[in-house]
TORKOL-4160 file (C-alpha; in steps of 0.2 Angstrom, whole numbers, padded with zeros to 4 digits, m for minus):
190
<pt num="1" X="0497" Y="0452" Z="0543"/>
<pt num="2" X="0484" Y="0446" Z="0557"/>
<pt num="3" X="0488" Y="0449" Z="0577"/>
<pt num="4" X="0479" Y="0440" Z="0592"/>
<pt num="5" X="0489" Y="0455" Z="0599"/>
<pt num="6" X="0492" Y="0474" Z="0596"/>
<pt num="7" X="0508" Y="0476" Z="0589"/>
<pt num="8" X="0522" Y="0482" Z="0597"/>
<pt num="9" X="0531" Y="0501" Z="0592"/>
<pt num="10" X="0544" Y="0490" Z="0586"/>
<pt num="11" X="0535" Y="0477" Z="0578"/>
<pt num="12" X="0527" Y="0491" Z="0566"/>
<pt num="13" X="0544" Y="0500" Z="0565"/>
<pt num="14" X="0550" Y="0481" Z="0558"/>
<pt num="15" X="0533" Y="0479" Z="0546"/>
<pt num="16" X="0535" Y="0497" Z="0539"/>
<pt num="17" X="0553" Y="0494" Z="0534"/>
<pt num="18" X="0549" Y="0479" Z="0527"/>
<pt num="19" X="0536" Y="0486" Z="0519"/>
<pt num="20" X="0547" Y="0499" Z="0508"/>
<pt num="21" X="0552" Y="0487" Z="0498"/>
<pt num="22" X="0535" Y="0479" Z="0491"/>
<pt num="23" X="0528" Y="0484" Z="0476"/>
<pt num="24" X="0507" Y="0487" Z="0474"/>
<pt num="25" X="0497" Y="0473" Z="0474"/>
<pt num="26" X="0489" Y="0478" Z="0457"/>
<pt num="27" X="0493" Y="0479" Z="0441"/>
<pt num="28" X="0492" Y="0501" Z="0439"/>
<pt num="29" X="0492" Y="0517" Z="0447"/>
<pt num="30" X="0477" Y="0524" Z="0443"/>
<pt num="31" X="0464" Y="0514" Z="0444"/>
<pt num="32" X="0449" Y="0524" Z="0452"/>
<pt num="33" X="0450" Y="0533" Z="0436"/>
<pt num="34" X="0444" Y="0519" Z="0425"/>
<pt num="35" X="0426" Y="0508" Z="0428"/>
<pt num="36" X="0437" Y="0493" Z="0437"/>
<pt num="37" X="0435" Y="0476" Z="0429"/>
<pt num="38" X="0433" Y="0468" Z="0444"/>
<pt num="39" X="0431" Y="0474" Z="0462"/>
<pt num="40" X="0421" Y="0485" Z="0473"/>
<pt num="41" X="0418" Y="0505" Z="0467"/>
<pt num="42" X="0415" Y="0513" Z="0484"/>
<pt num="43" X="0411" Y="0530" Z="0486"/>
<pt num="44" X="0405" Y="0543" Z="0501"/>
<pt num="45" X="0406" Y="0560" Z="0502"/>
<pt num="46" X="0402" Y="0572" Z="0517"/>
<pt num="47" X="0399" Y="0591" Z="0519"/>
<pt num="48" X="0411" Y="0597" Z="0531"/>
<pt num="49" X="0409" Y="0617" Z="0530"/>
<pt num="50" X="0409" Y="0630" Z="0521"/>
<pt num="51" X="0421" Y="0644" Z="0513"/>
<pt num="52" X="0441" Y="0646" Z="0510"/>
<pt num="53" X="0443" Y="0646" Z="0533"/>
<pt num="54" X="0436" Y="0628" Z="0533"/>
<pt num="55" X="0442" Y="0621" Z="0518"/>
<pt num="56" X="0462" Y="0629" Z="0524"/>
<pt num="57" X="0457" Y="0616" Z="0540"/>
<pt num="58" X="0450" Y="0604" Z="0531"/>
<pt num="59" X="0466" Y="0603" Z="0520"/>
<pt num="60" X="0477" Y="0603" Z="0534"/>
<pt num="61" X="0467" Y="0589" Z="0545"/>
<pt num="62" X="0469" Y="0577" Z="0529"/>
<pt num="63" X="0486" Y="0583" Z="0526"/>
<pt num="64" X="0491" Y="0577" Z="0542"/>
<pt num="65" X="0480" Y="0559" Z="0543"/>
<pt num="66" X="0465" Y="0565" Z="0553"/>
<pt num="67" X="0453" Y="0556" Z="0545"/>
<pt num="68" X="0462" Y="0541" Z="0553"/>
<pt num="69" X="0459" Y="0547" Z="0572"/>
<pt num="70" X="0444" Y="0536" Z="0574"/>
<pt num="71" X="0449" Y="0524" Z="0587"/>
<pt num="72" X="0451" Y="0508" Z="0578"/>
<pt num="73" X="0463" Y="0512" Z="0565"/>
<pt num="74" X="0478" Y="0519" Z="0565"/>
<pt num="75" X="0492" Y="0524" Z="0551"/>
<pt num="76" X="0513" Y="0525" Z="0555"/>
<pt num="77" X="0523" Y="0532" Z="0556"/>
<pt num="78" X="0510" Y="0546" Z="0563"/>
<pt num="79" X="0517" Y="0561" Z="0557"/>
<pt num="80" X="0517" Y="0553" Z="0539"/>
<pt num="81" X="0520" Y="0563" Z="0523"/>
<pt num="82" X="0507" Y="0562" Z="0510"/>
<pt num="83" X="0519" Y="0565" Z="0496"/>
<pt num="84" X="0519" Y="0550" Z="0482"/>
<pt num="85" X="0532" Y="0537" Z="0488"/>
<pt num="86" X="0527" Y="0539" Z="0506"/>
<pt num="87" X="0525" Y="0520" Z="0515"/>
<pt num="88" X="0512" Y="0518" Z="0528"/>
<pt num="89" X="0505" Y="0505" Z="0539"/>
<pt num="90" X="0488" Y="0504" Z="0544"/>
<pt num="91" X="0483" Y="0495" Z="0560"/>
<pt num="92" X="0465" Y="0491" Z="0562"/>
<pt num="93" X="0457" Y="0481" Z="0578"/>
<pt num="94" X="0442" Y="0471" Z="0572"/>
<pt num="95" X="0433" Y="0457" Z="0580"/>
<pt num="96" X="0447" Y="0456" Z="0594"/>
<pt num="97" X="0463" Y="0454" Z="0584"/>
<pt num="98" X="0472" Y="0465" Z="0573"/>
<pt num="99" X="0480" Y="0469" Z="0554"/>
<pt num="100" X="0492" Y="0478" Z="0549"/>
<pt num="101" X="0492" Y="0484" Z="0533"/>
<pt num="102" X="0506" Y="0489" Z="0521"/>
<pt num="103" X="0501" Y="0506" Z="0509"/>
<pt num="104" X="0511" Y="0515" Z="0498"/>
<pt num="105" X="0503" Y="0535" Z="0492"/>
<pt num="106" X="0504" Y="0535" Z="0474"/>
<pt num="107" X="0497" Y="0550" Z="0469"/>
<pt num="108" X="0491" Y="0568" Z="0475"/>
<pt num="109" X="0479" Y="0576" Z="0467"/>
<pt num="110" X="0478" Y="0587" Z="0454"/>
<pt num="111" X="0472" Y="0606" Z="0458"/>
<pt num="112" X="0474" Y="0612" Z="0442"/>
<pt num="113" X="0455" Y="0602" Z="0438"/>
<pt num="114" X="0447" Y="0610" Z="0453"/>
<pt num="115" X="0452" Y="0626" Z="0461"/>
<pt num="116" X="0452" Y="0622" Z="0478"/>
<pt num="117" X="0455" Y="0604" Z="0480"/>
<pt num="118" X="0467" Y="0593" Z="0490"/>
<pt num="119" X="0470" Y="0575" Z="0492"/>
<pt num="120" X="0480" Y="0559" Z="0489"/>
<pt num="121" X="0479" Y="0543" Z="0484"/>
<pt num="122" X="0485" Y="0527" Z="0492"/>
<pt num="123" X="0489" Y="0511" Z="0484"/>
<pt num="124" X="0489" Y="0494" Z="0494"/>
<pt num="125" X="0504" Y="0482" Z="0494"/>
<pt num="126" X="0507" Y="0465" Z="0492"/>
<pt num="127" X="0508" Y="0463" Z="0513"/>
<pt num="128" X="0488" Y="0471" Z="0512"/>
<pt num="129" X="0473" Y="0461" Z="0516"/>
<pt num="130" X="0467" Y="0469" Z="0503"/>
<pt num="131" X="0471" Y="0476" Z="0485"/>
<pt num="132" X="0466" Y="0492" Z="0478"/>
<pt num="133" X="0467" Y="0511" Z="0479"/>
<pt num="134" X="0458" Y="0521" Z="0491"/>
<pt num="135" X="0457" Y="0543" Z="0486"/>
<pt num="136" X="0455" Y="0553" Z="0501"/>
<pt num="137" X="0450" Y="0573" Z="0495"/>
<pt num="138" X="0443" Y="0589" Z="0501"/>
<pt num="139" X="0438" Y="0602" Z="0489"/>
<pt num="140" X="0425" Y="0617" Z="0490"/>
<pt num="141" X="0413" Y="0617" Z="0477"/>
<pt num="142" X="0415" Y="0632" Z="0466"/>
<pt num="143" X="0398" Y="0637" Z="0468"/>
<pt num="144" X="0391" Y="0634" Z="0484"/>
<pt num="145" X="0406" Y="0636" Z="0495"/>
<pt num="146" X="0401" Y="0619" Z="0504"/>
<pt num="147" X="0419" Y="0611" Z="0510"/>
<pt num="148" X="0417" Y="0592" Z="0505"/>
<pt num="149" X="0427" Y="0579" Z="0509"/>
<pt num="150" X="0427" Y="0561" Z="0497"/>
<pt num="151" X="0433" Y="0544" Z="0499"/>
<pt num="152" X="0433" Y="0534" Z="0485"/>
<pt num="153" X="0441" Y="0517" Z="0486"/>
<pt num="154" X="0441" Y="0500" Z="0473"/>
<pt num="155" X="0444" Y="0484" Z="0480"/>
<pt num="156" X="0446" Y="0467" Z="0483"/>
<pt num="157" X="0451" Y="0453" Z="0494"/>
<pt num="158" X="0470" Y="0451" Z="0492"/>
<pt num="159" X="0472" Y="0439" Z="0510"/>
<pt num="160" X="0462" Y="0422" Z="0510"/>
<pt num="161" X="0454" Y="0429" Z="0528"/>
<pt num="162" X="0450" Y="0444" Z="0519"/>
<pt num="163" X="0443" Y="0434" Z="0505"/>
<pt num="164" X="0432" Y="0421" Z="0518"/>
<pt num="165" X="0425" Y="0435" Z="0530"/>
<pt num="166" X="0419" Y="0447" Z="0514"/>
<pt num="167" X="0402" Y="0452" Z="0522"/>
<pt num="168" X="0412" Y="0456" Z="0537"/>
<pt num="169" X="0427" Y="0467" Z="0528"/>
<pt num="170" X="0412" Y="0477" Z="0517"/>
<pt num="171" X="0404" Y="0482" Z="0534"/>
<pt num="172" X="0421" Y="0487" Z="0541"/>
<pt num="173" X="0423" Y="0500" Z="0525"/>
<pt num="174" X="0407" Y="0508" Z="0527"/>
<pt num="175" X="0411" Y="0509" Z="0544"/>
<pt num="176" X="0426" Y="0516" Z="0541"/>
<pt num="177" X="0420" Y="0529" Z="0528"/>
<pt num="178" X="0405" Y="0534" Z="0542"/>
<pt num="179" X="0420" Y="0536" Z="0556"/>
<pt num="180" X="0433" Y="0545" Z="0544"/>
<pt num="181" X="0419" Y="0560" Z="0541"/>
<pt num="182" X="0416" Y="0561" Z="0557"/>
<pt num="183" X="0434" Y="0564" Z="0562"/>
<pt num="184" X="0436" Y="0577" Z="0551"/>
<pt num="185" X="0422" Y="0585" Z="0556"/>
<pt num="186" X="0431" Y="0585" Z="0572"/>
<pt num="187" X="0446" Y="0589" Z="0567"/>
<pt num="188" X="0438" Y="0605" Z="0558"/>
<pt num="189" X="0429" Y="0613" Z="0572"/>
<pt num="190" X="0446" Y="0611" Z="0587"/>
């Protein structure tokens, strides 16, 4: 959904409930596991610290949507679980209007492959710009104790705006995976 005007608390209140009730707008849950067929792979991943202190605070920043607090976008409700089922909606301002953008968390992920790792997945719904599945995660790597913190995300224009202004939306997620390390890192060191 495309705004010349910020949305009001109840206006997002309206959209989230709305959005419950949509299903993904692709075909699997899962699909940053596989090479996708068609789409963008995007991936970035940032040293946040090191040792079992920072990655504790790391977990708890990403486990209560820090990597969001970056001025220009914005998740509700704000004190969103991250458990699977949870609905979100994601408010970004660009180029002077605003989206809002219907998500779904579809899966958390698995420790049992990593021993200190956290994270979830989100899936995009049909009332998205875009479709796809974007992973936030932190882990610590086993052997150098660097706290890491990874966004990997596939995608593709869902919205016929989205679909005409792709150099524009591509510059928009890189920015947006820059901005979200950085509010971690922020997060982190309060």
């Amino acid at each position: 959904m495309f705004l010349a005007r910020r949305p009001s608390s109840d206006d997002i209140r309206r959209f989230l409930d709305r959005s419950r009730g949509l299903p993904l707008s692709y075909p699997a849950i899962g699909i940053l596991d596989q090479k996708p067929r068609h789409g963008r792979f995007d991936e970035a991943l940032a040293v946040l610290g090191r040792g079992s202190d920072d990655f504790d605070r790391t977990r708890a920043a990403l486990a209560t949507w820090k990597h969001f607090d970056i001025g220009w976008v914005d998740v509700f409700p704000r004190d969103a679980s991250c458990d699977p089922g949870t609905t979100v909606a994601v408010l970004i301002r660009h180029l002077g209007f605003w989206s809002l953008n219907g998500a779904r968390v579809v899966y958390g992920v698995d420790e049992t492959r990593r021993r200190s790792a956290f994270g979830f997945a989100y899936g995009t719904l049909t009332n998205h710009a875009e479709s796809g599945e974007e992973l936030f995660e932190v882990f610590m790597d086993e052997q150098t104790s660097d706290v890491m913190y990874r966004i990997r995300a596939v995608s593709w224009p869902q919205s016929v705006v989205a679909r005409v202004g792709t150099p524009i939306v591509r510059r928009l997620q890189a920015r947006f995976r820059r901005d979200s390390a950085a509010a971690m890192t922020r997060a982190i060191r309060r």
